[in-house]
N, C-alpha and C positions, 0 to 999 in steps of 0.2 A: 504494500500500500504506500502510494507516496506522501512524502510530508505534507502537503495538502492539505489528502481528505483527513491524514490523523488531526492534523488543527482542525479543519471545518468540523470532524463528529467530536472535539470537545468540545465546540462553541455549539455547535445545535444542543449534544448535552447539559451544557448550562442554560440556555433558552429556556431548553422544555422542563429541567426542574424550577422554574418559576412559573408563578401560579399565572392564569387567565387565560382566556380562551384562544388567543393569538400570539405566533410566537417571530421576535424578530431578530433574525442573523446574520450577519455577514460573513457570504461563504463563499469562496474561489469558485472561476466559470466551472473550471473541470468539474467540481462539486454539484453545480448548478446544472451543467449540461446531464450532468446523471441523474439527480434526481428529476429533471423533465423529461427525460426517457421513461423513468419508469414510471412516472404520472401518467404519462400519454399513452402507455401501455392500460394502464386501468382503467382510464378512460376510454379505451376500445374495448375492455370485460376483458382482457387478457390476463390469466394468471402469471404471479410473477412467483421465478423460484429463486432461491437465494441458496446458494450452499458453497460447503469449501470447497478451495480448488480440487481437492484430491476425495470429496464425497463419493462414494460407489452405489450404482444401482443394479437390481436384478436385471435381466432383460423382459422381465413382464413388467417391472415401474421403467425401461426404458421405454415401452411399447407406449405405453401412456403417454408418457414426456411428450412422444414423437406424435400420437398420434396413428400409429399403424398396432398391424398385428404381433403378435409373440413371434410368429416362424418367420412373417418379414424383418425383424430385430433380427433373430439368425441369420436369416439370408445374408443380410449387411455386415454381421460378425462373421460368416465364410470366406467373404469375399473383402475382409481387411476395411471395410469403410467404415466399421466403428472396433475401437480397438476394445480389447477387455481379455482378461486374466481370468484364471480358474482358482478358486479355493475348496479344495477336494475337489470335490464332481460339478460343484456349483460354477457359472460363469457371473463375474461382475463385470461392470461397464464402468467407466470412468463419468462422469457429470461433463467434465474438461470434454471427453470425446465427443457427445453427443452435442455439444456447442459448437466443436471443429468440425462434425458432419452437416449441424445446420448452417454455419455459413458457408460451405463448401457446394453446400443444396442449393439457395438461394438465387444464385446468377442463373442457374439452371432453371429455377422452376418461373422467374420473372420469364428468361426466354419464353418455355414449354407456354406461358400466359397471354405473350405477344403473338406468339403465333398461335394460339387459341382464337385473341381477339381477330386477329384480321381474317380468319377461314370463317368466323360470323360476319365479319364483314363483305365479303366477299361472295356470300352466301345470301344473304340481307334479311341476317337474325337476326339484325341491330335496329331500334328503334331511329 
């Protein structure tokens, strides 16, 4: 964590133990630019996870995370796109992985969107 946010969460910590219903701080962009991310995450109903860097999941709480199924988590653990480690028989998934698989996803799937939108368009599914 950089020296930064360690100032800015002691200064929001001193904020918020003072009493009333509004709280006011002075806290670096970087500090700012994060907490409006994860505001504007809420603000679309999006769950926000918060864990350490080195938190492990089963590959059925990966599934969830992701949004797919249990044997599709497999699949992407065959084929190296989400790394994870065995303890005995069990596999864990790293938290950090499944971050590096979603932005790794992303360019890809805005593409897979683009070319979604224009084959309606082209089609004239479009209003």
């Amino acid at each position: 964590m950089s020296d930064l946010l360690i100032r800015d969460a002691k200064a929001l910590h001193r904020a918020l133990n003072k009493s009333g219903p509004e709280v006011n701080v002075a806290i670096s962009r970087e500090t700012a630019e994060l907490i409006s991310r994860l505001l504007d995450a809420r603000a679309r109903g999006e769950q926000i996870l918060v864990s350490p860097g080195n938190a492990e999941v089963t590959p059925t709480e990966a599934a969830v995370l992701l949004g797919m199924s249990r044997p599709q988590i497999r699949k992407l653990m065959d084929q190296g796109q989400l790394e994870f480690r065995k303890v005995g028989t069990h596999h864990r998934i790293r938290v950090a992985s499944i971050s590096r698989f979603l932005e790794a996803e992303r360019p890809r799937r805005r593409e897979a969107l683009a070319e979604l939108a224009a084959l309606q368009n082209e089609l004239g599914l479009t209003e």
